[in-house]
DOTOR-660257 format. One record per residue (C-alpha): x, y, z. Coordinates in steps of 0.05 Angstrom, whole numbers, padded with zeros to 5 digits, always signed. Each point is the difference from the previous one (the first is absolute). Layout:
N
XYZ/...
//
This chain:
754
+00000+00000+00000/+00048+00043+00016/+00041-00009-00061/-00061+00016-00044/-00009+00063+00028/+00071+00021+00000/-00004-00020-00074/-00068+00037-00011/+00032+00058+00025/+00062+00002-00034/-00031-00003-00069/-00028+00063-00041/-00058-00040-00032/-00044-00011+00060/-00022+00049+00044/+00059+00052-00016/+00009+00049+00052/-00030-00038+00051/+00029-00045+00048/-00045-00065+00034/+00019-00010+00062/-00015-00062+00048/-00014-00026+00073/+00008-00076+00018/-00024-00041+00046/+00009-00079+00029/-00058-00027+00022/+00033-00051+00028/-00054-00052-00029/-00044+00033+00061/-00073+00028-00036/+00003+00041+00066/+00061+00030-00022/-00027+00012-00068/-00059+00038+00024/+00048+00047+00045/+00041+00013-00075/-00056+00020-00032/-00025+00052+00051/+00069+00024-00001/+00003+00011-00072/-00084+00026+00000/+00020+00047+00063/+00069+00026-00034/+00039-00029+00058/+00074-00001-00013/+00045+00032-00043/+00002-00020-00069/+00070-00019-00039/+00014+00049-00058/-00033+00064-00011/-00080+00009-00004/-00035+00057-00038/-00028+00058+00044/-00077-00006+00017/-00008-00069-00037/-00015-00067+00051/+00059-00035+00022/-00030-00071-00025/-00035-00008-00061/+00005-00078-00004/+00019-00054+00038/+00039-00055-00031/-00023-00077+00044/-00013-00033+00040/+00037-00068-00018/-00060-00047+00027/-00079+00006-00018/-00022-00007+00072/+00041+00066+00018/-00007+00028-00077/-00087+00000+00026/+00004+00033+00061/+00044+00041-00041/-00043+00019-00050/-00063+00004+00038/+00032+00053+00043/+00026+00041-00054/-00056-00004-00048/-00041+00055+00027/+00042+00039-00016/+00025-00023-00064/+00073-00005+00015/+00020-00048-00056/+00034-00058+00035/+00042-00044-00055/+00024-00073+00024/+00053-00041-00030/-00019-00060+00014/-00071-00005+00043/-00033-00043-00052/-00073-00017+00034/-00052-00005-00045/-00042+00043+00060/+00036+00059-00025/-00032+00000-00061/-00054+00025+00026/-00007+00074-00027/-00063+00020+00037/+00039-00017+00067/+00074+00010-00019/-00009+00065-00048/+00064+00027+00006/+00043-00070-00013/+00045-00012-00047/+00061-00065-00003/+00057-00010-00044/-00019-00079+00005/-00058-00029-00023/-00060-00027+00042/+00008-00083+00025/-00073-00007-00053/+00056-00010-00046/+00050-00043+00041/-00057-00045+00033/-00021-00014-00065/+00059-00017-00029/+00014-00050+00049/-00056-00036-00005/+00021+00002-00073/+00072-00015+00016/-00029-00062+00040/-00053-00027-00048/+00057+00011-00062/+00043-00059+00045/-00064-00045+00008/+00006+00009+00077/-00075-00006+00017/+00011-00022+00080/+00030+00062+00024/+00008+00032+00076/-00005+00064+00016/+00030+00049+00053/-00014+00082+00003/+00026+00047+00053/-00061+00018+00048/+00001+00072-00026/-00038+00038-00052/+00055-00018-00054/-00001-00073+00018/-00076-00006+00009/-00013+00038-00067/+00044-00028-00037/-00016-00071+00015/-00073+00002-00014/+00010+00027-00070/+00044-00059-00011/-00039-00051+00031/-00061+00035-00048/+00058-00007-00050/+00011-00076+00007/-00070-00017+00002/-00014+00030-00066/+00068-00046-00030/-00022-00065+00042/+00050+00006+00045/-00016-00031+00063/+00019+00024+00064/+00024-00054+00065/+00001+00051+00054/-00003+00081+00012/+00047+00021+00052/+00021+00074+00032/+00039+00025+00055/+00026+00060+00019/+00068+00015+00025/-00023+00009+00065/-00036-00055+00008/+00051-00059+00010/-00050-00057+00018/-00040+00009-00056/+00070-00009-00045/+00005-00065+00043/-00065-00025-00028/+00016+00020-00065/+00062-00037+00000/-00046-00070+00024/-00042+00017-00056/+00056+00004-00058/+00032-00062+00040/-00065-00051-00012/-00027+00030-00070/+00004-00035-00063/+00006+00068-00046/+00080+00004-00026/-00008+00071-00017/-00012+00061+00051/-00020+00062-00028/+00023+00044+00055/-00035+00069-00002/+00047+00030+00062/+00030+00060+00018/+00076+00002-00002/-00003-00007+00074/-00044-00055+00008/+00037-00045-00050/+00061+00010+00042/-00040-00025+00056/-00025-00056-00044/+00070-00018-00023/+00036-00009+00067/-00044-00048+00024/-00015-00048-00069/+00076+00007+00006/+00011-00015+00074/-00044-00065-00012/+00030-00018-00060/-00068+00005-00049/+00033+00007-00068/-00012-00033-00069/-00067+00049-00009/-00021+00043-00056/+00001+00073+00016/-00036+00055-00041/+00009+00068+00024/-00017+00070+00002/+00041+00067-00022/+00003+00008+00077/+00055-00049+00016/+00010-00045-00064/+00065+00042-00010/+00021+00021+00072/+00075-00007+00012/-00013-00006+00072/-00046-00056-00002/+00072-00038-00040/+00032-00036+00056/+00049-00064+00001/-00061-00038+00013/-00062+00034-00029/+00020-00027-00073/-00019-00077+00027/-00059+00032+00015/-00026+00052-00056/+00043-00021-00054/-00030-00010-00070/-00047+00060+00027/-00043+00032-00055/-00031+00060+00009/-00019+00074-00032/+00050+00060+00016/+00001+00064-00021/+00033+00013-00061/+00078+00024+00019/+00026+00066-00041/+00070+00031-00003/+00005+00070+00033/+00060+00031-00043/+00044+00034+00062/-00027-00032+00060/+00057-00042+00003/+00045+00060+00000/-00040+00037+00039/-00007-00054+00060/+00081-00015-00009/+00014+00069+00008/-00049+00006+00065/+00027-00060+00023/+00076+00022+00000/-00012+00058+00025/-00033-00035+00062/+00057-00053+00001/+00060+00038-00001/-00029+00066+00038/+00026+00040-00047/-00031+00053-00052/+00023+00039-00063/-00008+00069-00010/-00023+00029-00060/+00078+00014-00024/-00002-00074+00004/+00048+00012+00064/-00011-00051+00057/-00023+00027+00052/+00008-00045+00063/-00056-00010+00044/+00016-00047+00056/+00076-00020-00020/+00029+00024-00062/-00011-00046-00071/+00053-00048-00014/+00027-00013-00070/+00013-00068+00013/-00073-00024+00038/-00010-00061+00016/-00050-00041-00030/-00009-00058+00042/-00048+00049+00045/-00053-00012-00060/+00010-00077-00008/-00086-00006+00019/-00014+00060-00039/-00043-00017-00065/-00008+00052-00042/-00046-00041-00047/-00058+00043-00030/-00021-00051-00057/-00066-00032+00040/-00024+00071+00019/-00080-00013-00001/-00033+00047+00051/+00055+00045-00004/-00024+00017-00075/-00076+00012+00022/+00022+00054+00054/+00037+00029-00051/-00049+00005-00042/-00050+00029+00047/+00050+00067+00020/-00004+00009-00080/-00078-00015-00010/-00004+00057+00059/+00054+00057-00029/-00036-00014-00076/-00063+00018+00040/+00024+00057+00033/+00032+00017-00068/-00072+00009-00036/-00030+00037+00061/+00052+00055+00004/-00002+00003-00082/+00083-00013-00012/+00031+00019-00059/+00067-00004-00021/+00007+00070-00021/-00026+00033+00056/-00005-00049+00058/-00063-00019+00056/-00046+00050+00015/+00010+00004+00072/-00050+00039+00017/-00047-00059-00012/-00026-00027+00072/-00003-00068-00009/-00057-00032+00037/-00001-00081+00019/-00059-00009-00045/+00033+00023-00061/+00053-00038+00011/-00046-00063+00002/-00035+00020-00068/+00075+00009-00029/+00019-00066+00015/-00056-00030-00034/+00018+00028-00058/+00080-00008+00002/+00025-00044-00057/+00076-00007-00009/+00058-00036-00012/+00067-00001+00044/+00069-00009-00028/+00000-00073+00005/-00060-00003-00049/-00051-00008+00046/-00063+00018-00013/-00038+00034+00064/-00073+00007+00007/-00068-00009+00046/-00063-00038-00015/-00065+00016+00015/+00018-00040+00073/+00063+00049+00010/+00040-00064-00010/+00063-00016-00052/-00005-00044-00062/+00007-00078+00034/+00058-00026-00023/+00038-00053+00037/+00068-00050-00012/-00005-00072+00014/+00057-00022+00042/+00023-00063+00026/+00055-00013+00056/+00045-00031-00028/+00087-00017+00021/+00045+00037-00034/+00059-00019-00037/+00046+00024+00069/-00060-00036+00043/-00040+00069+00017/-00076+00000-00011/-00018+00039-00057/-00074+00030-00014/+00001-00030-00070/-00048+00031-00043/-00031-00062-00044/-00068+00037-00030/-00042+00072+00009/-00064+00022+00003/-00024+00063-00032/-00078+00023+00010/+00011+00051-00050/+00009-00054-00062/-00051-00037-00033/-00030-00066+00030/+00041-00050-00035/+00064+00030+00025/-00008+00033+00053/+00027-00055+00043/+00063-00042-00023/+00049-00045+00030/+00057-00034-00018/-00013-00073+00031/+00067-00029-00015/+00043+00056+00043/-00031-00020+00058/+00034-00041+00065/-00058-00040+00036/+00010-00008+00082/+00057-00056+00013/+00036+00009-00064/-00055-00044-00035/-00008+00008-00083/-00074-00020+00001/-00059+00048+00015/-00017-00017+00070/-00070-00033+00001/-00060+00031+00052/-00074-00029-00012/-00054-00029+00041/-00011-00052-00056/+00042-00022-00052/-00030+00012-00069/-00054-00038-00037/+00029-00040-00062/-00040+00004-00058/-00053-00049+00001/-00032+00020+00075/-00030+00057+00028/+00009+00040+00068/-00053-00028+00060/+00009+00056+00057/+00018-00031+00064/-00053+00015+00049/+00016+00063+00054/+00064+00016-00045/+00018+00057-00045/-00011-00011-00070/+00068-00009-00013/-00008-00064+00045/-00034-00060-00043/+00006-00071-00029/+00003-00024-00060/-00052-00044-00032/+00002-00030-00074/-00044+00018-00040/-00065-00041-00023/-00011-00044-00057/-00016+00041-00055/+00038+00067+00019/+00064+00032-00005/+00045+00053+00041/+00059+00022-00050/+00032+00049+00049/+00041-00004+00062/-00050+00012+00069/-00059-00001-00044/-00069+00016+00051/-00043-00035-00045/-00004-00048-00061/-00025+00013-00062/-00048-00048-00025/+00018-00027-00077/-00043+00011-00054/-00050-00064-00022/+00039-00040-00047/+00063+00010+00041/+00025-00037+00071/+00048+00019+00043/+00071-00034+00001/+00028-00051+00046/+00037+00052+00037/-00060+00053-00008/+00032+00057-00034/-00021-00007-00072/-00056-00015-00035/+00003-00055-00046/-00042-00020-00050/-00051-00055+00033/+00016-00080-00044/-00059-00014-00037/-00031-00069+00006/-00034-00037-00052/-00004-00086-00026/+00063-00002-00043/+00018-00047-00047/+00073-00008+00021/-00016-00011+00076/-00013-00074+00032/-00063+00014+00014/-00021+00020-00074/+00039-00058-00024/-00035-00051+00039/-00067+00028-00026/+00041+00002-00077/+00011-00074+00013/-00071-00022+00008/-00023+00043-00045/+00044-00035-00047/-00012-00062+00026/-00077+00003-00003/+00006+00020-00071/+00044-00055-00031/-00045-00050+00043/-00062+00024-00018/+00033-00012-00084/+00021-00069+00015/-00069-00011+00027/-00021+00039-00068/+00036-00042-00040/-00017-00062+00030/-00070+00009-00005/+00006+00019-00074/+00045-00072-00014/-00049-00038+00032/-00066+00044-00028/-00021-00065-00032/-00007-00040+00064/-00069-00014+00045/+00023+00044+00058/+00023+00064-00040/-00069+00002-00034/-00043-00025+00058/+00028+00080+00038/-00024+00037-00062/+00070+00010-00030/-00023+00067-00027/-00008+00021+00066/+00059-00026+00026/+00048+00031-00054/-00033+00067+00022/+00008-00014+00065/+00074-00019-00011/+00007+00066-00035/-00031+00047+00049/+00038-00038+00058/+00066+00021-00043/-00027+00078+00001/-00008-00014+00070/+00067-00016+00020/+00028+00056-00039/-00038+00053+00029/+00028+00000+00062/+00063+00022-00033/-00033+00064-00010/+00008+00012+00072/+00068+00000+00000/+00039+00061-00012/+00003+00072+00021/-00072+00020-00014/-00026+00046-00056/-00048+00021-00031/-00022-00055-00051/+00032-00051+00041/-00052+00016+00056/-00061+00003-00047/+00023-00066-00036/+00021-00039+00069/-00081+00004+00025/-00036+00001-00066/+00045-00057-00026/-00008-00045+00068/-00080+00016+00000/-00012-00021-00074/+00045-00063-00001/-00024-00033+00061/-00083+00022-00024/+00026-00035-00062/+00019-00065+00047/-00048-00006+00042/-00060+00005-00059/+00044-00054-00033/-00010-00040+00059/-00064+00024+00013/-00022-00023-00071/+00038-00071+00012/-00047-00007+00062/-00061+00020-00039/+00018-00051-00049/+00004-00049+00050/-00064+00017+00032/-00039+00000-00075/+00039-00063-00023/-00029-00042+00058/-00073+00025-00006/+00007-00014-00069/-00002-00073+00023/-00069+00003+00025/-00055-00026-00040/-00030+00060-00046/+00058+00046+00015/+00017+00044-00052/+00050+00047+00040/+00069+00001-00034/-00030+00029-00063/-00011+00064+00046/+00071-00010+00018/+00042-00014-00054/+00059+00015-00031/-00020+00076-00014/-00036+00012+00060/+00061-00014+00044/+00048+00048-00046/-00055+00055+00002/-00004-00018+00081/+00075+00012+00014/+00000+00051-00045/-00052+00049+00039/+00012-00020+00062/+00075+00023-00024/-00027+00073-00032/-00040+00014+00061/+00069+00011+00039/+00026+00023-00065/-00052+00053+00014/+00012+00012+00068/+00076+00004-00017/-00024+00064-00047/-00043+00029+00053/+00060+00008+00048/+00057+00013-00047/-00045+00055-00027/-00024+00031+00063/+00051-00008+00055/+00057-00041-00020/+00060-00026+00027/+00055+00033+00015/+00083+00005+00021/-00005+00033+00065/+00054+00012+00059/-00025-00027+00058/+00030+00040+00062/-00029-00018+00061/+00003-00069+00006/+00074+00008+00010/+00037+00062+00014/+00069-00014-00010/-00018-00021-00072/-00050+00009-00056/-00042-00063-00026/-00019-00004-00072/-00060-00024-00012/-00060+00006-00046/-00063+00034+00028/-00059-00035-00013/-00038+00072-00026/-00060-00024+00008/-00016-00054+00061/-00061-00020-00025/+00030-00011-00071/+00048-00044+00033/-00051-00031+00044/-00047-00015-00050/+00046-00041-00050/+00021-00046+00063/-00075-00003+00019/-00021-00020-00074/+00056-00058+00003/-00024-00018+00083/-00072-00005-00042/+00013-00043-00061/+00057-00044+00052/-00063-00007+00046/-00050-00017-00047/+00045-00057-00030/+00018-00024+00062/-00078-00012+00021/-00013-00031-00076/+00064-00050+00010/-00025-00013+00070/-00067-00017-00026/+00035-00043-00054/+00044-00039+00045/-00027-00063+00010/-00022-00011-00072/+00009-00069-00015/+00051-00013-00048/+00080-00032+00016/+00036+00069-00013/-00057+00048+00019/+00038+00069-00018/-00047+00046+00044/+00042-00031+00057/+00063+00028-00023/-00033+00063-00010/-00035+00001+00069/+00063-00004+00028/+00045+00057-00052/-00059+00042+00028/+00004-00017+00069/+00078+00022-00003/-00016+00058-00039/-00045+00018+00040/+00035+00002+00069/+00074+00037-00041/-00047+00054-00008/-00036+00000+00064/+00068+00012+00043/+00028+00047-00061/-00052+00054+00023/+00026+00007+00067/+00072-00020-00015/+00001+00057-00053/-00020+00053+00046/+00035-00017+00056/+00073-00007-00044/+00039+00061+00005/+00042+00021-00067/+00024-00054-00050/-00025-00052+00039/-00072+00024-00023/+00023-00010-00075/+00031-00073+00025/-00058-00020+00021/-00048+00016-00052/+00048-00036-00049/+00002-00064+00053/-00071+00000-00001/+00000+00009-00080/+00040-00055+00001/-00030-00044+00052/-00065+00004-00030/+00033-00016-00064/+00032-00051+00023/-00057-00036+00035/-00042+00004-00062/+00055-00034-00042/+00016-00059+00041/-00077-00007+00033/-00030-00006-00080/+00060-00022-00034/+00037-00051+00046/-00041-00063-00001/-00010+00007-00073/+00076+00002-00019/+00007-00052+00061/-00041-00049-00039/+00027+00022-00074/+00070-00014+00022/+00005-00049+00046/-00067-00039-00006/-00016+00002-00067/-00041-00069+00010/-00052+00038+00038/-00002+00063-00063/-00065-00046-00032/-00067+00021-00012/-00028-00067+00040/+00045+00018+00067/-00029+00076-00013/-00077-00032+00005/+00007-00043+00053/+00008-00067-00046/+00046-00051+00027/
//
């Protein structure tokens, strides 16, 4: 302070003519002390150093305090009557008040700045189980809540909230328990430089080291706090500090003081020595100044004071209207409240290219360094600066740090590690533990059927319908689409009797047409038969319509085909039975019946019994018909295939026309059975109905209740059971006696004759 006002006043460009002149107090870090300063100064107590212009108040500002607690009672004592008080570094956000601090102004910026930053700082290191200690003061208190506000808005969770004050040394004590049984790594300690002292002698005296430390412009870059054992303690330290600035000629002017104080000697303006106590040496010895450190480089506070005595002499500059030319107008009385309304307006630059000015709070542009303590080279602890952060710069870069220039606590490379719950993979989602922060949780896996892609995901996204969720539930895969395929087991056992039914039902064919000549062929109405044969054959081969991924014409073909070939079957059978019925009332004396069922009559029989479900066929395909369709709730890990029926009572009404004619023949062979003749063929028949019958019977509720392919597998057993029974029921006896008792194939065995 001093040094910018003897440099103020020794240069032409501000104020010329007139001379600033000062009075300086120690509080003595006493607020009762403070208030006795400032009625001195208000009172105009005490002679002032340097010379003060005739009728003009001795004080015009006040440059303090150093703390907010003492900066408010400051302020509030002052403000009446708008004495401008400026502080260097009182950074509460309370004083930003205008309505109750009118007349403040600081060369630092307010802790809204700082607090947030740290809770930046914090979140940017994924530290989301934090504790927290403030000094039990107005700065402490203040700034605190705006951080924990801070943290709560980044997620960062908060263990405990601890103050003290320095005069309080059991409530330290507890806080020291508190820090000793947490889980949180990381301490974001909002103290006073005091306070931390207080804080580091006793983590130090019981050995607590190895934690995280984020600090405050307060004491992050006190020398005094650097002792031979504080570094086990707070090194690896981050924190925000005010920006340090070169004063061209403090060194020189501080050396000079210095040796004059040192040696007790002083120069006169001939450059003469004049001797003061003992008479200057030319040979002095040095070894006197061995402790001395003369090192102005980390100047921080030093800077805003300086800046203040300027922001007050280019405010005093405007009031008494300086000019170059012609000087101040000192006629000017300056009153306190002018001053005030000056400083609001000052805008300036010092020589080290500072930039000076007020915001609408009275408060300086927030610009802080991010230092960490850190061993030098020579094994000092150095305040290395490893980042900054500048309010005045847009969003994205406001804040920047420089990761890989930083030394952790303990010499470790890695960043240390501080959260209630280690983070959700992909895959699961956060579950809050019950009573904890939110920061506190437990991670469950997802469900079947959604997805979390990103680390500590809260929920999971469900996927979309044709999509499932992967086996480690962070990706959506497409779901595998099940149909009857030709290539898989089950498909090819169905192939093989498919196959098989066809080639049998040809060799039956073929035998049947070699031996057309013989008793038993003709006796079973080999027209009949042949056509029987035939639509058996269309039988078997329908049911490879079922197999396959569905389409379109595949699914109108697969119900239409199996409705029209088995009609076609069953009237062939039908007919045979008819025949059998008419051939033995023919017998009876003045029967005339097979004439009314002849040849013709049974081809036009089969025939429209066969158009009527040609008919129906048309009625469904042409109204409703069948259809692929992607059946997605029977299974939701994967999508079924399958063909829609369109219309149900399409479907239901071809199987209910073959349930008819099946029934009907079945009550006409029953009626037949017992017809006397050796091979009566309404027995066979009886029975191929019988089996038909009963397939179809347990097909309705097997069908329904078979999820997926195994619904198309079982239509195509029952196709093929049915088939089957019909084949070897009609068929077998005949070719049993063709091949291997061809004695009995005679027209007297067939009529009873021996």
């Amino acid at each position: 302070m001093i040094f910018a006002i003897k440099e103020i006043n020794s240069i032409d460009s501000l104020l010329p003519n007139v001379s600033i002149g000062y009075r300086i107090y120690d509080n003595c870090g006493s607020t009762l002390s403070s208030m006795r300063a400032v009625m001195a100064l208000m009172n105009g107590d005490g002679t002032a150093v340097g010379q003060s212009c005739s009728g003009q108040s001795a004080v015009h500002a006040i440059i303090g305090e150093s703390e907010s607690s003492s900066t408010i009672v400051l302020s509030r004592t002052t403000g009446p009557f708008q004495i401008p008080v400026i502080s260097h570094s009182a950074t509460c956000e309370c004083l930003s008040n205008r309505k109750e601090y009118p007349s403040f102004f600081r060369t630092i910026a307010s802790d809204l700045h700082q607090s947030r930053a740290l809770a930046q700082l914090v979140k940017h290191f994924g530290w989301t189980w934090v504790g927290a200690i403030n000094s039990d003061s107005d700065y402490g208190n203040n700034g605190m809540a705006i951080f924990l506000a801070a943290a709560q808005e980044e997620g960062v969770c908060v263990e405990y909230t601890e103050k003290f004050h320095r005069t309080e040394p059991e409530k330290l004590m507890k806080v020291l328990e508190v820090i000793r049984k947490s889980t949180a790594r990381v301490i974001v300690g909002f103290l006073a430089h005091v306070e931390m002292n207080n804080l580091l002698e006793q983590l130090s005296l019981h050995n607590i080291t190895g934690l995280q430390f984020v600090g405050v412009e307060a004491w992050i870059t006190a020398d005094s706090l650097v002792t031979p054992t504080s570094f086990n303690v707070l090194g690896g330290s981050l924190g925000f500090a005010v920006q340090k600035a070169n004063i061209s000629g403090l060194t020189e002017f501080l050396v000079t003081d210095f040796w004059k104080k040192a040696f007790q000697c002083e120069e006169n303006g001939n450059g003469e020595n004049v001797t003061a106590t003992e008479p200057c040496k030319e040979n002095l010895d040095l070894m006197t100044l061995k402790d001395y450190n003369d090192d102005v480089s980390e100047l921080r506070y030093s800077t805003n004071i300086y800046k203040a005595v300027y922001a007050v002499a280019h405010s005093l500059h405007s009031i008494l209207k300086c000019t170059s030319s012609q000087g101040c107008d000192k006629a000017v009385k300056v009153m306190h409240w002018q001053v005030v309304d000056s400083l609001k307006k000052v805008n300036f630059t010092i020589k080290n290219g500072d930039q000076v000015w007020f915001d609408r709070t009275g408060a300086a542009v927030a610009q802080y360094e991010v230092v960490n303590w850190q061993r030098g080279s020579d094994g000092s602890v150095q305040f290395k600066p490893v980042g900054y952060y500048d309010a005045s710069l847009p969003p994205g870069q406001k804040f920047v740090l420089k990761t890989g220039d930083i030394t952790w606590p303990e010499g470790k490379t890695e960043v240390p590690v501080s959260v209630c719950s280690q983070s959700c993979p992909p895959g699961t989602r956060k579950v809050l533990q019950k009573g904890k922060p939110v920061c506190c949780y437990d991670c469950v896996k997802c469900a079947e059927g959604e997805i979390s892609n990103t680390t500590d995901s809260s929920v999971c996204t469900k996927c979309p319908e044709e999509y499932w969720s992967s086996q480690n539930r962070d990706v959506c895969i497409l779901k595998s689409v099940e149909f009857l395929s030709f290539t898989e087991v089950m498909g090819e056992i169905l192939i093989f009797f498919t196959v098989f039914g066809v080639v049998l039902t040809l060799i039956v064919a073929t035998l049947f047409s070699m031996k057309r000549e013989t008793p038993i062929v003709k006796a079973n109405n080999s027209e009949l038969s042949f056509l029987l044969l035939f639509s058996l054959t269309l039988c078997f081969l329908c049911s490879l319509t079922f197999i396959g991924r569905p389409s379109e014409w595949s699914c109108m073909l697969r119900h239409t085909a199996f409705g029209i070939t088995f009609v076609l079957c069953i009237s062939c059978v039908l007919g045979k039975t008819i025949v059998v019925l008419m051939a033995f009332r023919a017998t009876l004396p003045g029967s005339n019946m097979m004439k009314w069922f002849g040849p013709v009559q049974q081809r036009l029989s089969v025939l429209g019994f066969t158009l009527i479900q040609v008919l129906i066929c048309i009625l469904w395909l042409t109204i409703s018909p069948p259809f692929p369709f992607k059946n997605m709730q029977y299974y939701e890990e994967r999508i079924i295939l399958e063909c829609a029926l369109g219309s149900a009572v399409g479907f239901w009404a071809v199987l209910g026309y073959i349930g008819l004619l099946a029934v009907l023949c079945f009550i006409l062979a029953f009626l037949a059975r017992n017809l006397p003749d050796n091979f009566n063929e309404a027995k066979c028949i009886t029975f191929s109905m019988l089996i038909f019958c009963a397939v179809w019977i347990t097909f309705i509720p097997a069908y329904v209740s078979s999820p997926g392919k195994f619904t198309v597998a079982v239509e195509i057993f029952a196709i093929l059971a049915s088939s089957y029974g019909l084949l070897f029921c009609i068929f077998a006896p005949k070719c049993l006696i063709i091949v291997l008792k061809p004695e009995l194939n005679t027209k007297k065995h067939l009529m009873g004759k021996k």
